[in-house]
C-alpha positions as CSV (number, residue, x, y, z in Angstrom):
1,X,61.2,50.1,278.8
2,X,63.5,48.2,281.0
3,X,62.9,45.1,279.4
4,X,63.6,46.7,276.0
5,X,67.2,48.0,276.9
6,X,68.0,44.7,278.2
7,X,66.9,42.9,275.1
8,X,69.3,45.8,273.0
9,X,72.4,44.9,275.5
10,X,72.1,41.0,274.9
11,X,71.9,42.0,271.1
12,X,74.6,44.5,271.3
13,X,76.9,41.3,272.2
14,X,76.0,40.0,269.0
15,X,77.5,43.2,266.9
16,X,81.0,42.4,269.4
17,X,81.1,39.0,268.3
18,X,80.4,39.7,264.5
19,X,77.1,37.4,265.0
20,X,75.1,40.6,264.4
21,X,76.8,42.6,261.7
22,X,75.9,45.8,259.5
23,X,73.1,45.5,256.7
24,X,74.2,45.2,253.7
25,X,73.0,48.0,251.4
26,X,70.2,47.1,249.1
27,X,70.9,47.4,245.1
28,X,70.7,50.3,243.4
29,X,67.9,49.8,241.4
30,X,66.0,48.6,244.6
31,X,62.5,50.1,245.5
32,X,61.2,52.5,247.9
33,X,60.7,50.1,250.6
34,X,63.8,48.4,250.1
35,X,66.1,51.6,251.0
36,X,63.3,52.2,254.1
37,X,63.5,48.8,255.2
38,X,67.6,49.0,254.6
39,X,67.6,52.3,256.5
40,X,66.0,51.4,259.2
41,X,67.8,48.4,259.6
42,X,71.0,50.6,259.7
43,X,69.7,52.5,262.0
44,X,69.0,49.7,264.7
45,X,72.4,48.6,264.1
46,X,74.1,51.8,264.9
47,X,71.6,51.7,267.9
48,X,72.9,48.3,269.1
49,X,76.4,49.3,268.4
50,X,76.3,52.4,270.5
51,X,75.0,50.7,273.5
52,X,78.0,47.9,272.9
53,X,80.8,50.6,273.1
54,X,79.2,52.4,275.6
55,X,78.7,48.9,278.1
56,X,82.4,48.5,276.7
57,X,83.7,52.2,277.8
58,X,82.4,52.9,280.8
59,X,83.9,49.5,282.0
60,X,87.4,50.3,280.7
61,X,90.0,52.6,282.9
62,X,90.6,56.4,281.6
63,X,94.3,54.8,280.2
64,X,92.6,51.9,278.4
65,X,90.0,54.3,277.1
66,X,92.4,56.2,275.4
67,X,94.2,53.6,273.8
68,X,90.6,52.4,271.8
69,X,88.7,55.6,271.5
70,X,89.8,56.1,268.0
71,X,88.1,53.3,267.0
72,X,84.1,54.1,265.8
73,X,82.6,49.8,265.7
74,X,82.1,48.2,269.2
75,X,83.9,45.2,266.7
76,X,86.9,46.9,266.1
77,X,87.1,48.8,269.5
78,X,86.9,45.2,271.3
79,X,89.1,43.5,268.7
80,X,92.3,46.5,269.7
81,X,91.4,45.3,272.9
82,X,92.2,41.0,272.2
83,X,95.3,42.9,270.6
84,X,96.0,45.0,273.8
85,X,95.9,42.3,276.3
86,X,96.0,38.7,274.8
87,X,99.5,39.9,272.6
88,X,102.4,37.1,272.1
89,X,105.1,38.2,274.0
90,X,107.0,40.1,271.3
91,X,103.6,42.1,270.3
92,X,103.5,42.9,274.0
93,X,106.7,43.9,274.1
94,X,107.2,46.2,271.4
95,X,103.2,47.8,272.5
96,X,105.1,48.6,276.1
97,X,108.2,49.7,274.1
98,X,105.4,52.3,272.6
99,X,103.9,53.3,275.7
100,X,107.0,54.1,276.9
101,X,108.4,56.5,274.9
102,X,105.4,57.7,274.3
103,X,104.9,58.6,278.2
């Protein structure tokens, strides 16, 4: 079992990095096995996401939580967070502009 949720976490990396991405779906005039196959590769994926986001979360603090929990793909929560904290200065600025009067 242990060895199977370490094999997941190295994979979920992959769906962070784009090198594992979301199936695409199969045609519409595909057969019965096709959709399974399709399904159940969509399933695995959401798998491996949701143990991506959750390595992701439970390392972030409650205020860098908040600012990526809107987000639903481990891609898109860890691209806000190269946007967050690897900004230009002016990006940065305006983002602590934000916080600011948002506080």
């Amino acid at each position: 079992m242990l060895r199977a949720q370490v094999h997941d976490g190295h994979n979920a990396l992959g769906v962070i990095t784009g090198a594992v991405v979301r199936p695409t779906p199969p045609p519409n005039d595909a057969g019965a096995e096709a959709i399974a196959a399709y399904n159940d590769a969509v399933t695995k994926f959401d798998k491996l996401d949701a143990v991506a986001v959750t390595v992701m979360t439970t390392a972030m603090t409650k205020e860098v939580c908040s600012m990526v929990m809107m987000h639903n793909s481990a891609r898109d929560v860890w691209n806000k967070l190269l946007n967050i904290f690897e900004q230009k200065y002016g990006q940065r600025l305006d983002f602590l502009i934000c916080q600011l009067f948002n506080y």
